[in-house]
Each structure stands twice: as C-alpha cells, then as structure tokens.
C-alpha positions in Angstrom: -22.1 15.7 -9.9 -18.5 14.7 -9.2 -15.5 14.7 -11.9 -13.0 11.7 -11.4 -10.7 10.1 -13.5 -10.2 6.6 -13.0 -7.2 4.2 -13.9 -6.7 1.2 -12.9 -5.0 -2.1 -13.9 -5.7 -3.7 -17.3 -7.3 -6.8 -16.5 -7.9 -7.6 -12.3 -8.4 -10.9 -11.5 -10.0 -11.9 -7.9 -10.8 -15.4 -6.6 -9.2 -18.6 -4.9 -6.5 -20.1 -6.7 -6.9 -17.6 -9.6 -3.3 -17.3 -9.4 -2.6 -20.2 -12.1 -4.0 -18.3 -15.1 -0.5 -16.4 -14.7 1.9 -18.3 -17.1 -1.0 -17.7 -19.5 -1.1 -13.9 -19.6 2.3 -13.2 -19.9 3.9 -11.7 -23.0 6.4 -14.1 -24.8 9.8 -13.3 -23.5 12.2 -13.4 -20.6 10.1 -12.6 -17.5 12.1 -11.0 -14.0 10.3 -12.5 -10.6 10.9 -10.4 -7.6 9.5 -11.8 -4.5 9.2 -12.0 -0.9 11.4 -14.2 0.4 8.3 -16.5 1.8 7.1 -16.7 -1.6 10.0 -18.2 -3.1 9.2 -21.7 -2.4 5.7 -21.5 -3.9 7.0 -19.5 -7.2 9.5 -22.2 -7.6 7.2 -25.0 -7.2 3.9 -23.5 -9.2 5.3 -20.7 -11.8 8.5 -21.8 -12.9 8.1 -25.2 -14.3 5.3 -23.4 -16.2 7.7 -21.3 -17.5 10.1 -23.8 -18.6 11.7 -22.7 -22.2 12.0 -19.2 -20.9 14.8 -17.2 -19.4 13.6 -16.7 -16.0 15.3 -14.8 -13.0 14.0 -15.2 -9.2 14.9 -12.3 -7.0 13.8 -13.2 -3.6 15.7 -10.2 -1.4 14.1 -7.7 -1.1 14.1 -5.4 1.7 11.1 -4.2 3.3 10.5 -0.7 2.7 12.2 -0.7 -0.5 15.6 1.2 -0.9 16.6 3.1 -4.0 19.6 -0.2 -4.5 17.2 -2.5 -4.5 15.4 -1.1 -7.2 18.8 -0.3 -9.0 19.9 -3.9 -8.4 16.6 -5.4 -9.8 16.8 -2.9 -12.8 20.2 -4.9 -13.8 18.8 -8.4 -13.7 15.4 -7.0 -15.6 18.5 -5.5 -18.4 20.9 -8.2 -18.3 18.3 -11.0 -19.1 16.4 -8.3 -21.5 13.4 -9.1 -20.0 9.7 -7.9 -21.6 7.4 -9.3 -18.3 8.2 -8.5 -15.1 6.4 -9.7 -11.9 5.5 -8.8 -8.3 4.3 -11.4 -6.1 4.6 -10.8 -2.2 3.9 -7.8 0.0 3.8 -4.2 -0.7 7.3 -4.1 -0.7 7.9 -6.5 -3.7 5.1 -5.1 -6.0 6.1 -1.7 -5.3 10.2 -3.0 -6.1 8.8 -5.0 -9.2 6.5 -2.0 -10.4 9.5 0.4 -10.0 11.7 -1.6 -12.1 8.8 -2.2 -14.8 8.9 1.4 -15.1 12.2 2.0 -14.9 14.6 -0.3 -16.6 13.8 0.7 -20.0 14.8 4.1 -19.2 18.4 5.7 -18.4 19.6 7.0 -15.9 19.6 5.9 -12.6 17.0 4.5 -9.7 17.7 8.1 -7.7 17.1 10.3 -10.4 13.3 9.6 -11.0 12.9 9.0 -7.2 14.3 13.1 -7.0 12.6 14.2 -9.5 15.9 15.2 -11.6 14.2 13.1 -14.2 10.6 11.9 -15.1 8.8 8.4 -16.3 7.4 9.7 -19.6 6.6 6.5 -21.5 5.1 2.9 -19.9 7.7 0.1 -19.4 7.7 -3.6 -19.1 4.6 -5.4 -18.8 3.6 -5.7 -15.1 1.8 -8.4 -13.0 1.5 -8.0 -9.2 0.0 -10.8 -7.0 -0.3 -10.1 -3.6 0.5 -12.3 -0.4 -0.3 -9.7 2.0 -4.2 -7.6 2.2 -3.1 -4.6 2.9 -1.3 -2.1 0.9 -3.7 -1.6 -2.0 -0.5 -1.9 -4.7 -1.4 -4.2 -6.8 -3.7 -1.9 -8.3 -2.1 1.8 -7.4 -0.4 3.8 -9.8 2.5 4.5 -7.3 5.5 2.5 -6.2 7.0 3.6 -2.5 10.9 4.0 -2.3 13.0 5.2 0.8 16.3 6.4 0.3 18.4 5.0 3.8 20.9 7.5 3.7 18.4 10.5 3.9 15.7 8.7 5.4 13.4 10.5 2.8 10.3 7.9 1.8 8.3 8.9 -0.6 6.2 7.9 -4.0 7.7 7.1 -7.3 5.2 8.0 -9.7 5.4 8.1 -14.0 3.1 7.2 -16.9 1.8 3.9 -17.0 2.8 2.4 -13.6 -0.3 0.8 -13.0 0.1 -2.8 -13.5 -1.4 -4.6 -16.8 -2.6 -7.0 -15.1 -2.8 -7.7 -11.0 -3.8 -11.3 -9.9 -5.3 -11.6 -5.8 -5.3 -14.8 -5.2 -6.5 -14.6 -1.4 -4.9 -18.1 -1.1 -1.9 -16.2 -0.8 -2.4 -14.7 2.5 -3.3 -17.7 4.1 -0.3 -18.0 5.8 0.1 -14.3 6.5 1.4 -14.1 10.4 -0.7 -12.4 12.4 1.4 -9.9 13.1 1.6 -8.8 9.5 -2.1 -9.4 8.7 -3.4 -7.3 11.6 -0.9 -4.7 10.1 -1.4 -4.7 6.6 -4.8 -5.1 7.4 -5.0 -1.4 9.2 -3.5 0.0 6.4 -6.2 -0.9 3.9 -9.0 0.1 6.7 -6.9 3.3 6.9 -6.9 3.6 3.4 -10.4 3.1 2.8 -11.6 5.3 5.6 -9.0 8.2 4.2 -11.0 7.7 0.5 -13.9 8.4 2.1 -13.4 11.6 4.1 -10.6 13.0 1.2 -11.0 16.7 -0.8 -11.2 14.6 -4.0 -13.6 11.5 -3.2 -16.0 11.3 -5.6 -19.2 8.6 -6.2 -16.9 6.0 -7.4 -14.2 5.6 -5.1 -16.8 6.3 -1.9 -18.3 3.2 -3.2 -15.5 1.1 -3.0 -14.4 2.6 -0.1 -17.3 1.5 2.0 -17.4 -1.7 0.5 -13.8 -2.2 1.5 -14.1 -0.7 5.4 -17.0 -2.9 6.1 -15.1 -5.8 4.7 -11.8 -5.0 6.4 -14.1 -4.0 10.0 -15.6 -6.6 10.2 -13.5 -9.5 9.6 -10.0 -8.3 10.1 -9.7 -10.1 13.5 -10.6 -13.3 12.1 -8.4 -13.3 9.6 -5.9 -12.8 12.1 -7.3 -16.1 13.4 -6.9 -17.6 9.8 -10.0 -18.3 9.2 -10.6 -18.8 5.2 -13.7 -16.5 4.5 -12.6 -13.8 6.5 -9.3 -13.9 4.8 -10.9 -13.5 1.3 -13.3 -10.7 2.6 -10.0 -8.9 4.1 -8.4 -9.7 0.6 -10.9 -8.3 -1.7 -11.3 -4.9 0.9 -8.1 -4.2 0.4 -8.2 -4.6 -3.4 -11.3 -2.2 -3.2 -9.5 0.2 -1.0 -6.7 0.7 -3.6 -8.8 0.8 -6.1 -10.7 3.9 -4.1 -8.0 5.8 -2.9 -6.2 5.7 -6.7 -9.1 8.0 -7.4 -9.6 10.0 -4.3 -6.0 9.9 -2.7 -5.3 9.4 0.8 -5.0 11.8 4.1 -2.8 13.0 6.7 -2.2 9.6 8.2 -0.4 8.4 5.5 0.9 12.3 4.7 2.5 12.2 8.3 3.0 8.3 8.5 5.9 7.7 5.7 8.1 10.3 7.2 7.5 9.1 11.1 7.6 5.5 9.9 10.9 6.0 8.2 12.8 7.7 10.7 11.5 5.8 13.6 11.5 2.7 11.7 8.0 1.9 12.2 6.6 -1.0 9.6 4.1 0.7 7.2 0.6 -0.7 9.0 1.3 -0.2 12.5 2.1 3.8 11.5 -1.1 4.1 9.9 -2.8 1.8 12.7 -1.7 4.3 15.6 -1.8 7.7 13.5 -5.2 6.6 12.7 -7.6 7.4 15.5 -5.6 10.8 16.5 -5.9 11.9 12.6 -9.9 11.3 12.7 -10.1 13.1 15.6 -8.3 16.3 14.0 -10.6 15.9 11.1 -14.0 15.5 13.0 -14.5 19.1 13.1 -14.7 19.6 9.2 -16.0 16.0 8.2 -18.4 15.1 11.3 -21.3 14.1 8.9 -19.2 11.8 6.5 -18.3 10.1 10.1 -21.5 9.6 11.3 -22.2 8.3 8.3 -19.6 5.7 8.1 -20.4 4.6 11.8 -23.9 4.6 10.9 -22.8 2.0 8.1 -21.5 0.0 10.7 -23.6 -0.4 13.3 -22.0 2.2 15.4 -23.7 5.2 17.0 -21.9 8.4 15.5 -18.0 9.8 14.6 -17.0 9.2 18.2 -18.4 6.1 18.6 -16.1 4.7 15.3 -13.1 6.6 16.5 -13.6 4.8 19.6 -14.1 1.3 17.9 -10.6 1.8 15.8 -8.9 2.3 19.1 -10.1 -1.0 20.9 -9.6 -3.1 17.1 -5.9 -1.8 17.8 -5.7 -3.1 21.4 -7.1 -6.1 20.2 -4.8 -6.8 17.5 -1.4 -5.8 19.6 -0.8 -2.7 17.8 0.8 0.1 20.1 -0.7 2.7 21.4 1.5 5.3 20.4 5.0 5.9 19.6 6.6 6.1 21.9 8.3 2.6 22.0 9.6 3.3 18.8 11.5 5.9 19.7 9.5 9.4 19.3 11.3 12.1 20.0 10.9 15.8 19.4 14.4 15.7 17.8 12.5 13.8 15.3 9.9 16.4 15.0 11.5 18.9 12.0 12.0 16.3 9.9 8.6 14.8 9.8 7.1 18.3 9.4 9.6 18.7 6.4 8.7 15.6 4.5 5.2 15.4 5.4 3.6 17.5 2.6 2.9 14.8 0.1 0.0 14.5 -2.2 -1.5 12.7 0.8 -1.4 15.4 2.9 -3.3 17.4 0.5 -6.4 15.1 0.2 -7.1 15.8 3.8 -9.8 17.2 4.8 -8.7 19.2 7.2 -6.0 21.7 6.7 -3.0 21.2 8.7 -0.2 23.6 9.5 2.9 22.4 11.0 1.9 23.7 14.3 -1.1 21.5 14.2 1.5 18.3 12.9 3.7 18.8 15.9 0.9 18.6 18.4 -0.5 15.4 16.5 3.2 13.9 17.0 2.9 15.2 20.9 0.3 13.0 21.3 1.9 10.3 19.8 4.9 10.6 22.5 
C-alpha cells in the first residue's frame, strides 16, 4: 500500500459561473488583483464594483513566463496598499505571479533571494485565490509558483510553506474565449501532466486516480474545445484541475524536467515544450514503464504503449503544434545549458533514469 501526502487548496470550487461567490470569500481588507491582460475587462466589470469600499489595485501586465521584476513589482503594490487578499485570475503566468507575491510580500528581502535559494518561505503569506482562464497548467491548485530570471535564462520553481492557494475558483466560463492557439497548448500541458503522474517514481492510488480521470478528459475532448464547444471546454477545465491536483502528489517527469530549461532559452511557450517533448519522453520511458502504458492506452481505447505514443503524435499535428524544435531555434550550442538546468524535482519523478548523455540525444531528436 502506497504512502502519499496530500495538500491541496483550502476550499476548490468547480462549476459554471462559480466565479461570483468570490467577493464573498475574501478576508476583510485591501485585496491586490493581478491579471491577464484579457481578463481586465471582465474583473473590472464583475469583481470590482463588488468590492466597492475596499482599497483595490488591478495589475493587468504581467509577462508571460514570469520574471523575477514582475514578482518584485507586484510585491510593492501588495505592500504599499497593505493588502491581506491577494488574487490570481488568468493563465498560469498570473496565478503563478499572484501566488509568488502571496508568499512573498510579507517577508524581506528580495523576489531573487527565495527564487536562489539564499533565503527560504518559512511561514504562509497573504490569503490566496486563483481563478483560471486557461485549462492547462494545473496552478491553481499546485504548491509551486514558476519564475524565470531573463538575464540568466534560469526557470525554475519557487517553492515555501503554505503556497497553495486558500481557495482556487475554476470557473470553466473563463476559458470560453481561450484562442485556440493557447487552448490546444495549455491543454497539452495538463495531458502531459497527467500522463507524467501516472508513469512517476512517486504516484501513488490517489493521484493515479485523478490522473486518469484527467487524461481521459483532456484526450478526448481537447480538440473540441479548440473548436469552443461548451461541454468539451468544461471537461478540458476540470482535467486539468484533476491533473494538478495528481501531479502535486506524484510530481512530474522528464518532459517538464528538460522542458523549462529548452523552453526558456529557446523561447518556446510552456505547452507547445511539453506538447513536442512529450511523445520522444514516452518513448525513452517505454522500456521501464511498458505495463503502466498499456494500461493507459487500454483506458482509452487504444491498442498498447505504442499505439498511445502514436495517438499523441497525430493529436499534435492536429492541433498545429510543431513537430520539433527546430523552428525555434535548437541548436547544440544550446545543448550544455539545458543539461545544466534540467535536474529539477521533475526530472527526478521519472521513471526512467536519465544521464546527460541520454538528454543530449533526446534534444538531437528534437533538432
């Protein structure tokens, strides 16, 4: 029998619309908004008025893939309006900037020292709320914010006591107007993410569960919520609620392990890294986990390991994700410095042992 440990939001709210209950959950106090900049309309029209006698502050400019000054920047306007709530509602890149700054702007110190380790999140911050607009990256309900530092092009996990959210809010009205683009993406990362649970050193019986829950909902009607259609976007929403729910317990795999260094130096968005790395990563793995993929092809509908890798690779094509990397700019230049900064916690759930010779051979193929 497996031992896990499980943490995960305080209170997770999923449904159509649920999003409204917000105003009334909040603590009493001065609440910091950081959104995407697509959501600032929406915010301004639903959550603000109903916040009317509080001191409010919308930030709206986030960057994708989060830089340490963003998070510094926000971490001022969280101080200077001394604000007790603080809320994420966009993509991965504003929850993970809003759940940083939850953690971090009651401590001292700067953004870059807990992002290098020189100092460490001992005590839980601000209250947190994260509502998602994208089904995809799971962090609404992860214990881990992701930061890149431009200047070193290191990207990595920011990680302390108490960084799970108190209370996350997925709405999949949200992601009704997700492009396609970003759907299709965000959407291969939470299939990644789930399929990674499933074959990591450290799933156990609960996150497996979710984890298939959440690839059969993500396999299955990804496409169509590319197409907008309204069920298959809340079945794509709530699998990739259950797939950050899974891999919180289990952790993740060499995709991601190998993806946030290749996606930061070649400048690669988040999903399509994952998207590509995936089918190459499974096939590396196949040799140690072949059961637990025949298991999951079995699950659906498909004949055995191959058979699923095969699949992933034509759901790519389908959805316009490349190939490989080589349009972004792959080279073997590029090579060392994945290698380097590959050996996250990720890497370490893998099933499959990898030594650096084996990663430089993975990035060959990606060429």
């Amino acid at each position: 029998m497996d031992n896990y440990s499980l943490s995960y939001p305080g209170k997770i709210i999923f449904g159509n619309g649920e999003r409204r209950q917000l105003p009334s959950l909040l603590p009493a106090g001065a609440v910091l908004v950081i959104c995407g900049r697509h959501s600032r309309k929406r915010i301004a029209d639903e959550l603000l008025p109903l916040l009317n006698g509080r001191k409010t502050e919308l930030l709206s400019d986030i960057n994708p893939e989060v830089p340490i000054s963003d998070v510094i920047r926000a971490c001022d306007a969280a101080r200077r309006i001394c604000a007790s709530a603080v809320i994420g509602w966009g993509g991965g890149s504003a929850i993970d900037c809003a759940k940083a700054v939850a953690a971090l702007a009651p401590c001292d110190g700067n953004a870059a020292d807990y992002f290098y380790g020189r100092k460490k999140i001992s005590s839980k911050g601000l209250f947190f709320a994260a509502l998602p607009t994208t089904a995809g990256t799971g962090a609404e309900v992860s214990g881990n914010a992701v930061i890149c530092d431009p200047e070193t092009d290191i990207k990595q996990s920011l990680r302390g006591v108490g960084m799970v959210a108190d209370l996350a809010i997925v709405d999949p009205e949200l992601t009704f107007n997700c492009p396609p683009r970003v759907t299709a993406a965000s959407g291969m990362d939470a299939l990644t993410q789930g399929l990674e649970s499933l074959i990591s050193k450290k799933a156990d019986t609960v996150s497996s569960a979710l984890a298939l829950q959440a690839v059969k909902r993500l396999f299955f009607h990804l496409e169509d919520a590319c197409r907008n259609i309204p069920a298959a976007r809340e079945a794509v929403a709530e699998g990739s609620m259950l797939a950050g729910m899974a891999f919180s317990s289990s952790g993740l795999g060499a995709v991601h392990g190998i993806g946030h260094p290749l996606g930061s130096i070649c400048h690669i968005p988040h999903g399509e890294c994952c998207a590509l790395l995936l089918p190459v990563i499974l096939k590396w793995n196949r040799s140690v986990c072949r059961e637990k993929l025949d298991a999951i092809a079995a699950e659906l509908g498909l004949a055995d390991g191959d058979a699923l890798i095969s699949a992933i690779t034509a759901l790519n094509g389908r959805l316009g994700i490349p190939a490989n990397a080589r349009s972004y700019g792959l080279s073997a230049e590029k090579f060392d410095f994945i290698v380097r900064n590959s050996r996250s916690g990720s890497m370490k759930c893998n099933p499959r042992d990898l030594s650096d010779a084996d990663i430089i051979k993975i990035l060959e193929e990606l060429q």
